[in-house]
C-alpha positions, 0 to 999 in steps of 0.5 A: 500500500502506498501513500501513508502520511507520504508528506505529514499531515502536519503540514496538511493541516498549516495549510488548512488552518485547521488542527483537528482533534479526532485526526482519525477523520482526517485519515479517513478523508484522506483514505482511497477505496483502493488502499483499504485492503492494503492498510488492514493487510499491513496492520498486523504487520507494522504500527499504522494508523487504525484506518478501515474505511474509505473516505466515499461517506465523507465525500457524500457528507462534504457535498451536502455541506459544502452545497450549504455553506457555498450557497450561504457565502453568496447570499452574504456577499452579493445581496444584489443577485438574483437566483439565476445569478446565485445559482451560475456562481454556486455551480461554478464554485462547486464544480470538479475543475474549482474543486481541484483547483482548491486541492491542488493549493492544499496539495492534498495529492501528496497527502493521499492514501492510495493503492498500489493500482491506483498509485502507479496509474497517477491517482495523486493528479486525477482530478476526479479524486482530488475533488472527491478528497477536498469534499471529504476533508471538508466534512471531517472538519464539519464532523470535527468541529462544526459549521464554524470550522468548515465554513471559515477554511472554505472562504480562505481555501476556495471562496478567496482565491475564486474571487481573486481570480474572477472578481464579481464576474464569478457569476457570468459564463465561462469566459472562454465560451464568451470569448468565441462568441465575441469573435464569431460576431466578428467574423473572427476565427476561433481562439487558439490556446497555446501552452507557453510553459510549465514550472513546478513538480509533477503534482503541483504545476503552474501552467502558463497559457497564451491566447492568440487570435488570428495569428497574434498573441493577445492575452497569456495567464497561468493557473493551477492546471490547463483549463484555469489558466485558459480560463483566466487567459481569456478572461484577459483576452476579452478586456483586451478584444472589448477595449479595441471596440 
């Protein structure tokens, strides 16, 4: 079995601003179906960690609460909205990409207690379990201390950075979908999204990505992965475009 407090869950935790104390859900969070089989095979062999379960029931409980606490912070920061605006920003903050955005900032890939199968197959970069892992860890600090808790290490691990990126625009559609429709209206062809570097290891990578129109670079931005930094590019590419007008 691989990935047994591979980086310390101390350190985990700083990034959190949480300590908890019953760290035995935080080991549950942090635990893939996949390395179960392995840990209770490894207990009677070797001092581990008493860990039995997955972190599946915790995903399921992280969802729930963090559908409650994302739809209560935007509430509070933007009275003005309507529904319709509500709801586009919630889905986009609770979506797979933001989440993994999110997890990729605590680093929770290093943290993650896999199985043999899923570690050589690049289980600590799938998104799908870095989502998964950053809903479950959510829930055990709910379980561990409550609304409070879950709600202040929210605003600073995904509602902060969310608005830093996008300010109060977080409510309007995807920016690059509203970039092509801009150059479609102008009889411009499709945007093309190139990869102008990347820096960092395997599991924490900043991507830096230009966004070049009709053959000229008009906006470049880095992101946490692909698709948010072709996000923010286009962003800035539409500020530009729209200036030109």
């Amino acid at each position: 079995m691989s990935g047994i407090n591979p980086a310390g869950d101390d350190l985990l935790e700083k990034r959190l601003g949480y300590t908890f104390a019953r760290r035995e859900l935080l080991d549950q969070a942090l635990t893939h179906s996949s390395a179960v089989p392995e840990i209770r095979a490894s207990q009677s062999e070797m001092p581990l960690p008493k860990v039995t379960a997955n972190n599946e029931r915790l995903e399921f409980l992280g969802d729930a609460v963090l559908e409650l606490l994302t739809s209560e912070y935007l509430l509070s920061a933007f009275p003005e909205w309507s529904e319709g605006q509500l709801s586009k920003s919630r889905a986009r903050l609770v979506n797979a990409y933001s989440l993994e955005a999110a997890a990729r900032r605590l680093q929770l890939g290093d943290h993650l207690r896999l199985g043999r199968g899923e570690e050589k197959t690049g289980g600590r970069d799938k998104q799908t379990l870095l989502a998964d892992a950053f809903e479950a860890v959510l829930a055990a600090i709910y379980l561990d201390a409550g609304l409070d808790a879950a709600r202040e290490v929210l605003r600073r691990t995904l509602f902060e950075p969310a608005l830093e990126a996008t300010g109060e625009r977080i409510d309007e559609s995807d920016r690059k979908s509203a970039l092509q429709e801009l150059l479609q209206a102008r009889g411009q062809t499709p945007a093309e999204y190139r990869v102008a570097g990347e820096t960092g290891p395997d599991h924490q990578k900043i991507f830096n990505i230009e966004v070049w129109v009709n053959g000229a670079r008009v906006a470049g931005a880095q992101g946490t992965t692909k698709k948010e930094a072709e996000q923010r590019a286009a962003r800035k590419a539409l500020a530009t475009l729209e200036l030109l007008e």
